[in-house]
BADREN-200364 format. One record per atom (N, C-alpha, C, O): x, y, z; residue in one letter. Coordinates in pm, whole numbers, plus 50000, padded with zeros to 5 digits. Example, Ala and Ser with C-alpha at 12.3 -4.5 7.8 and 13.67 -1.06 7.14 Angstrom:
2
513194943150780A
512304955050780A
513204967050780A
514244966850846A
512854977550708S
513674989450714S
512905000350787S
513415011450804S
//
This chain:
146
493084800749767X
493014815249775X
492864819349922X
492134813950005X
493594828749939X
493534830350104X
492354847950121X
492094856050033X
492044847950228X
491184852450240X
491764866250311X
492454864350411X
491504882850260X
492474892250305X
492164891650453X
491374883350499X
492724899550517X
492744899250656X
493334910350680X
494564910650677X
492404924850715X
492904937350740X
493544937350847X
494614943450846X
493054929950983X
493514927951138X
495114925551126X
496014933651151X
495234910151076X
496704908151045X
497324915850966X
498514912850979X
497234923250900X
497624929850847X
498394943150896X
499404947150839X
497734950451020X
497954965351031X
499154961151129X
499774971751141X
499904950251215X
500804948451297X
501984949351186X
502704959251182X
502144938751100X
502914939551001X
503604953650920X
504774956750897X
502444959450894X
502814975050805X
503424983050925X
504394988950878X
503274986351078X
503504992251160X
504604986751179X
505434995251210X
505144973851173X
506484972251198X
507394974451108X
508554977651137X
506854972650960X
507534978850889X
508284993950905X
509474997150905X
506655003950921X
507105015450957X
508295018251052X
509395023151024X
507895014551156X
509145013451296X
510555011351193X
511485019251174X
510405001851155X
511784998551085X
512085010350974X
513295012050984X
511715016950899X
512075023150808X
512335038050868X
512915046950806X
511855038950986X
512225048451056X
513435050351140X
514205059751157X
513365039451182X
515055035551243X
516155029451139X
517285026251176X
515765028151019X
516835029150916X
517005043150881X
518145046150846X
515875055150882X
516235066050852X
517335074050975X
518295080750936X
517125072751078X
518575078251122X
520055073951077X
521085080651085X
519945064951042X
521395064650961X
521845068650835X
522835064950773X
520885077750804X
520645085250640X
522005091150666X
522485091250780X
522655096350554X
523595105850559X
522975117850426X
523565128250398X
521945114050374X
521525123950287X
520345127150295X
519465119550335X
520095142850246X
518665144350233X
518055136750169X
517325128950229X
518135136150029X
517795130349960X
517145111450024X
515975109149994X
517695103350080X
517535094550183X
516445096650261X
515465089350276X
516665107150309X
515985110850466X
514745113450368X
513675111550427X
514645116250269X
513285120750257X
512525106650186X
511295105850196X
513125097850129X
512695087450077X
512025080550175X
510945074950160X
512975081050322X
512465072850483X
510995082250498X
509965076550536X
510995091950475X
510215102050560X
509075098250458X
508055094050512X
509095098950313X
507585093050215X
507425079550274X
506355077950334X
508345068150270X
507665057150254X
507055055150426X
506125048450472X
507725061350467X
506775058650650X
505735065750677X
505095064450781X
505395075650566X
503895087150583X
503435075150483X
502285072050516X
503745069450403X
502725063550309X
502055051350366X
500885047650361X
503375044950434X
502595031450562X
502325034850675X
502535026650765X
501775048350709X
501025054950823X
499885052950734X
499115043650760X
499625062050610X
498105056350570X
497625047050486X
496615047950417X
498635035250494X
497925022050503X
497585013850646X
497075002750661X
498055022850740X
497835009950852X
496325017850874X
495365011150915X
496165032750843X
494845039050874X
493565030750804X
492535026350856X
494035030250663X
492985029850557X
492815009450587X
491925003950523X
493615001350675X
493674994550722X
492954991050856X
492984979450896X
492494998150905X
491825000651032X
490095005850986X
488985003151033X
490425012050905X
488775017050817X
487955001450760X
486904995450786X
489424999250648X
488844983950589X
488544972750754X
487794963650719X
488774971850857X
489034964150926X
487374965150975X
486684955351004X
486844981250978X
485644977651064X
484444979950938X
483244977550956X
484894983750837X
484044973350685X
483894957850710X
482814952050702X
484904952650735X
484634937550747X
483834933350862X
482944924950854X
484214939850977X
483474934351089X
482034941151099X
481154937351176X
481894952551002X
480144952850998X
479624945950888X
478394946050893X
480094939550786X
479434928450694X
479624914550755X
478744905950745X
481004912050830X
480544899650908X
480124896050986X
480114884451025X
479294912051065X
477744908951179X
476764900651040X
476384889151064X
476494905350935X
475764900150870X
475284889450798X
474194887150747X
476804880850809X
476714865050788X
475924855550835X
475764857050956X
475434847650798X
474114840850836X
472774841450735X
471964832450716X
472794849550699X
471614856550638X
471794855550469X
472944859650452X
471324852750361X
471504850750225X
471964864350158X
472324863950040X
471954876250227X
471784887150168X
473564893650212X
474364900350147X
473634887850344X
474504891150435X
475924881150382X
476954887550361X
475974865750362X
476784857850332X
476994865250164X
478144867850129X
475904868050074X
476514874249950X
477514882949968X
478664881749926X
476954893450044X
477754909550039X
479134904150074X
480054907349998X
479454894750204X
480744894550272X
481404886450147X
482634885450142X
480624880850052X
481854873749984X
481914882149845X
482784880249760X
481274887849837X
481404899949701X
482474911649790X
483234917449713X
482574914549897X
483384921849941X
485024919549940X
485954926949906X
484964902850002X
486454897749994X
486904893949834X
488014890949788X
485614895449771X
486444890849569X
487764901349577X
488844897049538X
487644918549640X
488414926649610X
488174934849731X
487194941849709X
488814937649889X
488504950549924X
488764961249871X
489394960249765X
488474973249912X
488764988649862X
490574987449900X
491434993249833X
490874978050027X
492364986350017X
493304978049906X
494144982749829X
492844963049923X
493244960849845X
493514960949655X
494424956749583X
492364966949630X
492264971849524X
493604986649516X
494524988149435X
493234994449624X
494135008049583X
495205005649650X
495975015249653X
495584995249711X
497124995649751X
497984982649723X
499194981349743X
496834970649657X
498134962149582X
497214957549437X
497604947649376X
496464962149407X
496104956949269X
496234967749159X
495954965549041X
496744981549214X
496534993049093X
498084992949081X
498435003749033X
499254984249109X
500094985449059X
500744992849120X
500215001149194X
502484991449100X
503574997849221X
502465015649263X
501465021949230X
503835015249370X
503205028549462X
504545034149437X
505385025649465X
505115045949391X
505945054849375X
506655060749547X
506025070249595X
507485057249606X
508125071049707X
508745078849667X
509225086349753X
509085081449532X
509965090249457X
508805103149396X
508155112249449X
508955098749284X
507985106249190X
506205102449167X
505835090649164X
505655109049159X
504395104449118X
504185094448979X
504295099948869X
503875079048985X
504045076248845X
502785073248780X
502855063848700X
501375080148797X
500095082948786X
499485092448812X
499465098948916X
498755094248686X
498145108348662X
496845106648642X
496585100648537X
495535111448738X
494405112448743X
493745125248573X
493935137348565X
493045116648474X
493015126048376X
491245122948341X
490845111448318X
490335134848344X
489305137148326X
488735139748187X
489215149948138X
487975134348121X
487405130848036X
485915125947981X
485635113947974X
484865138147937X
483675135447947X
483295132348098X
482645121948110X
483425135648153X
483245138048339X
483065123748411X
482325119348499X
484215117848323X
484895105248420X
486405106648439X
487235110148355X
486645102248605X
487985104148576X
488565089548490X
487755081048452X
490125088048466X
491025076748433X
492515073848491X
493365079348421X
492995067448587X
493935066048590X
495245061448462X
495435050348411X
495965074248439X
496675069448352X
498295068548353X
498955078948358X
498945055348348X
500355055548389X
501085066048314X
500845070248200X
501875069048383X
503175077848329X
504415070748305X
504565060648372X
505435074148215X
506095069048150X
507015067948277X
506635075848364X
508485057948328X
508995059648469X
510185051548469X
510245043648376X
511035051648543X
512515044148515X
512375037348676X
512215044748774X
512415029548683X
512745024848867X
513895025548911X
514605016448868X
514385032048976X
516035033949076X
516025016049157X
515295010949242X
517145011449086X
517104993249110X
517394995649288X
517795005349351X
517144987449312X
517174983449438X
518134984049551X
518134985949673X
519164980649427X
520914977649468X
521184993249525X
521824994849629X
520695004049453X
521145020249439X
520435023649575X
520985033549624X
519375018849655X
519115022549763X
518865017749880X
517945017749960X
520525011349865X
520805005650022X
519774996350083X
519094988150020X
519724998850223X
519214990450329X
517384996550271X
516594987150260X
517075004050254X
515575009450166X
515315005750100X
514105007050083X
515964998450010X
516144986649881X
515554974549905X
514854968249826X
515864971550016X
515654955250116X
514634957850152X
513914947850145X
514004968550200X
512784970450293X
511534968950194X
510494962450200X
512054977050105X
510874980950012X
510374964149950X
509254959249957X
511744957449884X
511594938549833X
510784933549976X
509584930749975X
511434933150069X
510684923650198X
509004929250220X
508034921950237X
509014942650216X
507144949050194X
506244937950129X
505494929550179X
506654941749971X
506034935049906X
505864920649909X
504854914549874X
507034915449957X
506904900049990X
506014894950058X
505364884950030X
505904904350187X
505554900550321X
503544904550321X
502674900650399X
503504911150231X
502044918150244X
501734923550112X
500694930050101X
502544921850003X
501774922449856X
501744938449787X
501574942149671X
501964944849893X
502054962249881X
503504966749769X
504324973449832X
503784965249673X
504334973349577X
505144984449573X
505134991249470X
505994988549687X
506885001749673X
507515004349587X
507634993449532X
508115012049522X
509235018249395X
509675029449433X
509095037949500X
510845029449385X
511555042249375X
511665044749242X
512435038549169X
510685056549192X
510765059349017X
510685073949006X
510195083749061X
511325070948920X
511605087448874X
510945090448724X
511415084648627X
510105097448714X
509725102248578X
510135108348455X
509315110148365X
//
């Protein structure tokens, strides 16, 4: 089991970005241009929420050494926060929203919505980016439509 690593992590998503941005000038459609324009605001705030998780880790791993301190850091890496909300809750939509926050007795629930995925093949060189994401760093993109 490898151990997350927010640091390595935020170079990777930023190059991604770069890249999906310089695939978006060759859009010839809105429709395109705006798919470039979600998925590069969405890996703007993962490299953020990446930089947050980054100095979570480095203030629990001042605390290593210590019985109280070695617990927390390894109850922390079972699951971080980003990794929980950006590769364990399942694809991330640049299309449509395919999750609906629904309140109930005054808890919320994440609950999926029904969703078709636009295959891969249908969106070009964005197609490739989105497969190599997930490969490369576990992050889940889709193009779905509801």
């Amino acid at each position: 089991m490898m151990t997350f690593n927010a640091r390595a992590l935020v170079p990777t998503i930023a190059d991604f970005r770069d890249e999906v941005l310089a695939n978006r000038a060759e859009c010839q459609t809105a429709f395109a241009t705006a798919l470039h324009d979600t998925l590069a605001a969405k890996l703007n705030k993962a490299v953020a929420a990446l930089q947050e998780e980054a100095e979570t880790e480095m203030r629990l791993a001042a605390g290593k050494g210590t019985e109280d301190g070695d617990f927390l850091y390894e109850i922390y890496h079972t699951c971080t926060t980003f990794e929980h909300l950006w590769m364990e809750s399942g694809p991330i939509s640049i299309l449509d929203e395919i999750y609906e926050d629904v309140v109930a007795k005054g808890e919320t629930y994440r609950v999926g919505l029904d969703y078709t995925v636009v295959p891969t093949e249908q969106l070009g060189e964005l197609g490739w980016i989105l497969d190599r994401i997930r490969r490369e760093t576990g992050i889940e993109f889709i193009a779905a439509r509801v």
